[in-house]
C-alpha positions in Angstrom: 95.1 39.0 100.7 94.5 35.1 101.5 91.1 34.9 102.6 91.8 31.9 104.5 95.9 32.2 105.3 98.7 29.9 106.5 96.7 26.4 106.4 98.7 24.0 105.0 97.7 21.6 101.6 96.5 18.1 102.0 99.2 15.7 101.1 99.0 14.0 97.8 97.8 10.1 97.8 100.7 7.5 97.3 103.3 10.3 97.3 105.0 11.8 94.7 103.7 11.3 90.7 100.9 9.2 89.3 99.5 6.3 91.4 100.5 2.7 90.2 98.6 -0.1 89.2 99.3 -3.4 91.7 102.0 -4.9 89.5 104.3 -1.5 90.0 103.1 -0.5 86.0 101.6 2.4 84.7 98.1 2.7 83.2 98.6 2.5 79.6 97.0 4.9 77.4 93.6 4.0 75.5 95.7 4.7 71.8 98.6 2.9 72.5 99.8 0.3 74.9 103.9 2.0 74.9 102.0 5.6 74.8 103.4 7.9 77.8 100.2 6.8 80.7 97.9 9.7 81.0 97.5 10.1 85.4 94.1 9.5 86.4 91.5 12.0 87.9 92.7 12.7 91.4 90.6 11.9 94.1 88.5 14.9 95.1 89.6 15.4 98.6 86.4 15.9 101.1 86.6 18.4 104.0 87.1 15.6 107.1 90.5 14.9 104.5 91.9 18.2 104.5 94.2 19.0 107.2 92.4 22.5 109.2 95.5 22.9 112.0 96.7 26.7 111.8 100.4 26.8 111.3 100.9 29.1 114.5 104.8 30.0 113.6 103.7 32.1 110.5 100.4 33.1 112.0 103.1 34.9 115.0 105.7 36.4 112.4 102.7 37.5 110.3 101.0 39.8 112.7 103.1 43.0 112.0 101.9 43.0 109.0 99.4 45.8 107.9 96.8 44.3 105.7 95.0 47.7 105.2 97.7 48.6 103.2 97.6 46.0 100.9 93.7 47.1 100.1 92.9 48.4 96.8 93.3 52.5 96.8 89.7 54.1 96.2 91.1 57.6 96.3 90.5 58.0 92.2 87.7 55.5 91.8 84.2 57.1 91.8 81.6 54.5 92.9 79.2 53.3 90.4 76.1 55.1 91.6 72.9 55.1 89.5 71.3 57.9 87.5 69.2 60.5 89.1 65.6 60.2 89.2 63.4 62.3 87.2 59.8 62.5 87.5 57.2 64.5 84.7 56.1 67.9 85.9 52.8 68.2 87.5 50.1 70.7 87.6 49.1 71.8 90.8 50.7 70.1 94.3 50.4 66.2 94.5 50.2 65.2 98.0 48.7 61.6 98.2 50.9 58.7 97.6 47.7 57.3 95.0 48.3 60.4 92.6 52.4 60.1 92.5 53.8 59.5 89.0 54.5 55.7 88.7 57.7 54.8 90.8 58.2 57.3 92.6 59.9 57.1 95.7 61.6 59.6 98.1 65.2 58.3 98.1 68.4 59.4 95.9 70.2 56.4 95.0 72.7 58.9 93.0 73.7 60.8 96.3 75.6 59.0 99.2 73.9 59.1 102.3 75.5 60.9 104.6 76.3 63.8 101.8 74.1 65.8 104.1 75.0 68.9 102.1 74.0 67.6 98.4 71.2 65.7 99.7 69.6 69.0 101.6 70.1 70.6 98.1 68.5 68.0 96.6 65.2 68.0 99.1 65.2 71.7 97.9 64.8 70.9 94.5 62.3 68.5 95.4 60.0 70.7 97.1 59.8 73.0 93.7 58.6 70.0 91.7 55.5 70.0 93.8 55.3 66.3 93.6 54.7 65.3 97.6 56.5 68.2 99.1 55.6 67.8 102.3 57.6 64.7 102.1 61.0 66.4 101.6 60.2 69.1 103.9 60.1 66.6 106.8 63.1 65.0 105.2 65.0 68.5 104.6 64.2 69.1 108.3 65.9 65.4 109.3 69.1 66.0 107.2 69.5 69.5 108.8 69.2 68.1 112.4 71.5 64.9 111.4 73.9 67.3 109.8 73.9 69.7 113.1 74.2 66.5 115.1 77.4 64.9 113.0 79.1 68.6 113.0 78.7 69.0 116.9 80.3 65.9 117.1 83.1 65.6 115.0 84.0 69.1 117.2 84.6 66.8 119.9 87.7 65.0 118.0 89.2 67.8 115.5 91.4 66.2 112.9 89.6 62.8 112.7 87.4 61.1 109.9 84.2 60.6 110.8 84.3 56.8 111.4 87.1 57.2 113.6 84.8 60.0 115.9 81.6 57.6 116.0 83.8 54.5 117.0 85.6 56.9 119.7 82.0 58.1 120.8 81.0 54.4 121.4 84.3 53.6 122.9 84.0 56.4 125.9 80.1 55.6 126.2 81.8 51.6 126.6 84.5 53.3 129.2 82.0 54.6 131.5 79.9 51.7 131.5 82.6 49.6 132.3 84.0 51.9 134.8 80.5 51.8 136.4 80.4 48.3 136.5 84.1 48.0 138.2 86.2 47.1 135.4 84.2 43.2 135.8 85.8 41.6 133.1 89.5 43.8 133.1 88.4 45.8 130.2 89.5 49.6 131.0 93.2 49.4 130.6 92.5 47.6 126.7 89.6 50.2 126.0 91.7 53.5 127.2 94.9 52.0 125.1 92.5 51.9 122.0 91.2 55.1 122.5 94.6 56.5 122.7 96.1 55.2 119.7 92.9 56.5 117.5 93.5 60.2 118.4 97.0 59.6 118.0 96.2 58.4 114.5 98.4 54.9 114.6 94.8 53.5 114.5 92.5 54.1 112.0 89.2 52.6 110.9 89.3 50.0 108.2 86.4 48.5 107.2 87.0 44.7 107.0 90.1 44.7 109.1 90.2 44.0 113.1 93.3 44.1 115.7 93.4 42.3 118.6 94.5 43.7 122.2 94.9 42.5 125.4 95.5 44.0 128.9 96.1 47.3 127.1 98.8 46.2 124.7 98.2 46.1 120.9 99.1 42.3 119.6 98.4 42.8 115.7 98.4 45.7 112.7 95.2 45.4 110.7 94.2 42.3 109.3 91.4 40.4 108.1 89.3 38.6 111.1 89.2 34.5 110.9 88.0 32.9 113.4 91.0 30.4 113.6 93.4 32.8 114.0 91.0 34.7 116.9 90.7 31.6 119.0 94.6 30.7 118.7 95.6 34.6 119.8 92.6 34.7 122.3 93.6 31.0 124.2 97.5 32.0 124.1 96.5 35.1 126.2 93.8 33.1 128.2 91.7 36.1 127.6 88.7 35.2 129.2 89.2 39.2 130.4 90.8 41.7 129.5 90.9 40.6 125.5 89.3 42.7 122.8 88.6 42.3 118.5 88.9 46.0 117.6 86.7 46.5 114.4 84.1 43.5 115.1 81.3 46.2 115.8 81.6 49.9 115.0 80.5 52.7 112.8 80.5 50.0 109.2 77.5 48.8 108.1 75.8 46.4 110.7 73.2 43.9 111.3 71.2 46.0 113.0 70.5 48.2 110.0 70.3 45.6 108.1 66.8 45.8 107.2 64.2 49.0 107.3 60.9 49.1 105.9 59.0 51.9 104.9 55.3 51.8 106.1 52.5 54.4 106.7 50.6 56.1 109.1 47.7 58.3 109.6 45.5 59.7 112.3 42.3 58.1 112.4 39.8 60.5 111.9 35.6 60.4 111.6 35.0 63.1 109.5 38.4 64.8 107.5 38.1 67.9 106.2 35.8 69.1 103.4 36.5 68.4 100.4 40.1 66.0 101.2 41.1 62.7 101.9 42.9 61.4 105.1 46.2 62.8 104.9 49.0 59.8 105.4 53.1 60.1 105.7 55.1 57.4 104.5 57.6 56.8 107.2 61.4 54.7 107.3 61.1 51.7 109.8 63.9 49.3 111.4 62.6 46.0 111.4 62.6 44.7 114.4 61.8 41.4 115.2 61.8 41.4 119.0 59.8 44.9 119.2 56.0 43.6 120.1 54.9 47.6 119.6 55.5 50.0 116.5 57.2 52.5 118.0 57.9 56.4 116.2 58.7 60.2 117.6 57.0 63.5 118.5 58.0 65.1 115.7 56.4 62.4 113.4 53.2 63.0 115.6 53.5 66.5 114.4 54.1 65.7 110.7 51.4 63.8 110.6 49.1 66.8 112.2 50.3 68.6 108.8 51.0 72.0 111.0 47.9 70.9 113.6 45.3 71.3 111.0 44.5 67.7 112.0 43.7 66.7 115.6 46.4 65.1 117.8 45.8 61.1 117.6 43.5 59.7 120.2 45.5 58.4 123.6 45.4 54.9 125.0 47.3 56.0 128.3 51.3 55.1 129.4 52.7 51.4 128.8 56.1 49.7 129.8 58.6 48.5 127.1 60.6 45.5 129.1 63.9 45.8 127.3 66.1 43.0 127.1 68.5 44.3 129.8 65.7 44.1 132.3 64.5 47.8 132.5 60.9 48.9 132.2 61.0 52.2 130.3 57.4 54.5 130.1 56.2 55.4 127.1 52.4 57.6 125.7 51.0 55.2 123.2 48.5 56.5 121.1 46.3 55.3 118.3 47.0 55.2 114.7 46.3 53.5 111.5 49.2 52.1 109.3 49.6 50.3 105.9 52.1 49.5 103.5 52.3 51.0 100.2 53.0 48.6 97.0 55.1 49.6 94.8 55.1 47.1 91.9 51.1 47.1 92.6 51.1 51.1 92.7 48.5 50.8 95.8 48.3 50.0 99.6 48.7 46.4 100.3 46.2 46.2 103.1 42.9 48.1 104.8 44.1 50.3 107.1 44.2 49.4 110.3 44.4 51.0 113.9 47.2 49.7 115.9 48.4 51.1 119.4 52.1 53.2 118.7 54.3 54.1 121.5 55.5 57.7 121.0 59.2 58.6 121.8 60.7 62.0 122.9 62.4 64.2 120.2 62.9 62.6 115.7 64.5 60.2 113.8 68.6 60.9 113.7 71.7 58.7 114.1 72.2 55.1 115.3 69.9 54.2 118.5 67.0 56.9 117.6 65.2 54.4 114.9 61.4 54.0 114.5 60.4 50.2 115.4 58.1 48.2 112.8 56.8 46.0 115.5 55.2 42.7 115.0 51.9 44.4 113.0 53.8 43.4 109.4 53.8 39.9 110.1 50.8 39.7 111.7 49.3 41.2 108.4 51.5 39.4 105.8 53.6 37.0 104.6 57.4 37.5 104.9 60.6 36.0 103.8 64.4 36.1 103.3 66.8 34.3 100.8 70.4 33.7 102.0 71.4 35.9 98.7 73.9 38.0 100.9 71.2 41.0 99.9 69.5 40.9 103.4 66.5 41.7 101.7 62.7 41.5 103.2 60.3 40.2 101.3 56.5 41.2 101.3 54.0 39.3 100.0 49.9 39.7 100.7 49.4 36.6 99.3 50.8 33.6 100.1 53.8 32.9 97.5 53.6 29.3 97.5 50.6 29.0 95.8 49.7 29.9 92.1 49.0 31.5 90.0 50.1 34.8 92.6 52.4 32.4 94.1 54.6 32.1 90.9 56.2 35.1 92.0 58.5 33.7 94.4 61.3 34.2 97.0 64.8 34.5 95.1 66.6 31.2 95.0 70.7 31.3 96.4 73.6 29.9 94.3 75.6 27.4 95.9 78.4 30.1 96.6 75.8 32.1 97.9 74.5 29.9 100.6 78.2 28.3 101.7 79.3 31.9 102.0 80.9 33.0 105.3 79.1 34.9 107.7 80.8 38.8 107.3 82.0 38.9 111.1 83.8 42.8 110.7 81.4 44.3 108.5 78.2 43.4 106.9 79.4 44.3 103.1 82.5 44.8 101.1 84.1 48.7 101.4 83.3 49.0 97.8 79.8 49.2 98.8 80.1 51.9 100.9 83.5 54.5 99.9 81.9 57.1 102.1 83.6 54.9 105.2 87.0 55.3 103.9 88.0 58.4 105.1 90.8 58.7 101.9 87.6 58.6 99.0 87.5 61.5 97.4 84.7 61.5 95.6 82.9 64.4 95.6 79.9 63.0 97.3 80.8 63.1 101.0 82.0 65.1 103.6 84.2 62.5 105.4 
């Protein structure tokens, strides 16, 4: 598959062969003045040289073409997916995040994700070991309610994978928005079209491939999104409305969950309970950069009551979230104390510290339902990113610039690393993520 296809070479200097010397003679070579000349080092051709017009006339004949075909098959490959953790067995129950054995951590990189089934198991298990099982309790009770919530949907589209039912569940959201809006931009007829052809099955979902429509009509089988080829199709159909990239956003892997933190909470309390510490919960975050207010659920309210034998946290009345569509939606903010636990340094990284949290209706499920960092982590520490294609956050509460603590550094890039294309269809390669691929039979997901 031609990562960048039909642009033509750059034409070679002087023509055909080995440029000449003035006087119409070749270069001899260094051993021998009647040796056969030795053509020197070609110019290396800069990126002004090279040629960037798209050769429209195979761009046209090429867009029957099914690129998702040409992908390589990951029905019989198993993904490489690391070991299971195993922590020492404990005496007793271990229920503060100080007295965990070293490393732990409440994830299972061996199990996909959404293998709601293995990873509900798993939490199971978990709970026997005694090692912070109140954790996987609340977690057993999130998988159960995401599981319930993926089943009742994918009722709603019988027959279809699971990517293909979340995209369709955006798309008729999309439909009646643009329906309420009065079809502004000529969208429905393209949208409806779309729709269609997924329940049919002609369309599926392929991770890393797009088609483009227009005014309800299919131009293209799936194919790998450039943006050459997207503004020659778009300006041919003068699709200023009406024109649509199917597979630019959707249910792959996307910016918006691009980076979570995990960072904890507790109720502030005077005097906790004879004889124990103040209980805190460890808690999965989406960074958000633009949200000013951490913001979390009821049902974290009530995990971190521990079954109300801890008082509800202490209220600091309604406030207005001005969302960037230019509603004011209500929320009860009350008052908590977060931190963020280190796990390199094996303690919290800060004091805690009382912040006001808005509380939201209902838990933690799919897309849309996340909990919001706010700006408190950067307020307390020093952040950073390195264009490493990782989209990794790091934390530092020192500043890393500075020695001897600052000798522990951001990453550094490599040059392909920071000239590489930004992933317009999906944030990472399929490979990363099989369970997407409705064909992957691997044992480890229920799509």
């Amino acid at each position: 598959m031609p990562p960048r296809p039909f642009f033509p070479r750059a034409a070679k200097p002087n023509g055909k062969g080995a440029p000449k010397k003035s006087d119409g003679k070749r270069k001899a070579n260094s051993e021998s003045e009647d040796a056969e000349a030795t053509p020197p080092k070609k110019k290396k051709m800069t990126k002004e040289e090279i040629p960037q017009k798209l050769d429209e006339k195979r761009l046209a004949a090429d867009l029957n073409t099914d690129y998702s075909k040409r992908r390589k098959n990951l029905r019989n490959i198993r993904p490489q997916m690391p070991k299971k953790q195993k922590w020492p067995k404990v005496k007793g129950v271990i229920r503060e995040r100080e007295d965990a054995p070293q490393g732990w951590n409440p994830e299972e990189p061996d199990l996909m994700p959404d293998d709601f089934e293995s990873q509900i198991q798993r939490c199971l298990e978990r709970i026997t070991e005694n090692i912070m099982p109140h954790v996987y309790q609340h977690k057993l009770t999130e998988l159960r309610a995401k599981q319930a919530e993926r089943d009742a949907l994918k009722a709603t589209e019988p027959g279809l994978s699971w990517p293909v039912v979340q995209r369709l569940d955006d798309l008729k959201f999309t439909l009646d928005w643009i329906m309420a809006e009065n079809d502004k931009y000529k969208m429905a007829d393209t949208v409806k079209s779309i729709i269609a052809q997924y329940r049919s099955g002609e369309l599926d979902w392929h991770p890393e491939f797009v088609t483009y429509w227009h005014a309800g009509v299919q131009l293209c089988l799936p194919r790998p999104f450039h943006w050459e080829e997207y503004r020659s199709i778009h300006d041919k159909c003068q699709g200023h409305e009406g024109f649509w990239v199917e597979g630019i956003l959707g249910p792959a892997p996307g910016l918006s969950k691009s980076s979570v933190v995990r960072l904890s909470l507790r109720i502030p309390q005077d005097q906790p309970p004879a004889g124990t510490k103040l209980p805190s919960f460890e808690f999965p975050f989406m960074d958000d950069t633009g949200s000013t207010h951490m913001s979390i659920f009821e049902d974290d309210i009530n995990i971190l009551q521990d079954n109300t034998n801890h008082p509800l946290p202490r209220c600091l009345g309604v406030g207005l979230h001005y969302t960037s569509d230019d509603r004011r939606v209500p929320a009860l903010y009350r008052e908590l104390e977060v931190n963020m636990w280190s796990v390199d340094e094996r303690g919290f990284m800060s004091n805690w510290e009382p912040i006001p949290v808005s509380i939201r209706s209902g838990h933690a499920t799919r897309a849309g339902a996340d909990r919001l960092s706010g700006s408190w982590l950067r307020h307390r520490f020093y952040t950073g990113t390195c264009p490493d294609q990782s989209m990794r956050l790091y934390v530092f509460n020192y500043n890393p610039g500075i020695p001897p603590q600052g000798e522990r550094t951001l990453p550094t890039a490599t040059p392909a690393q920071l000239t590489a294309p930004f992933r317009t269809a999906a944030l990472r390669p399929v490979g990363e993520f099989p369970h997407l691929d409705p064909n992957f039979a691997s044992g480890h997901s229920l799509i």
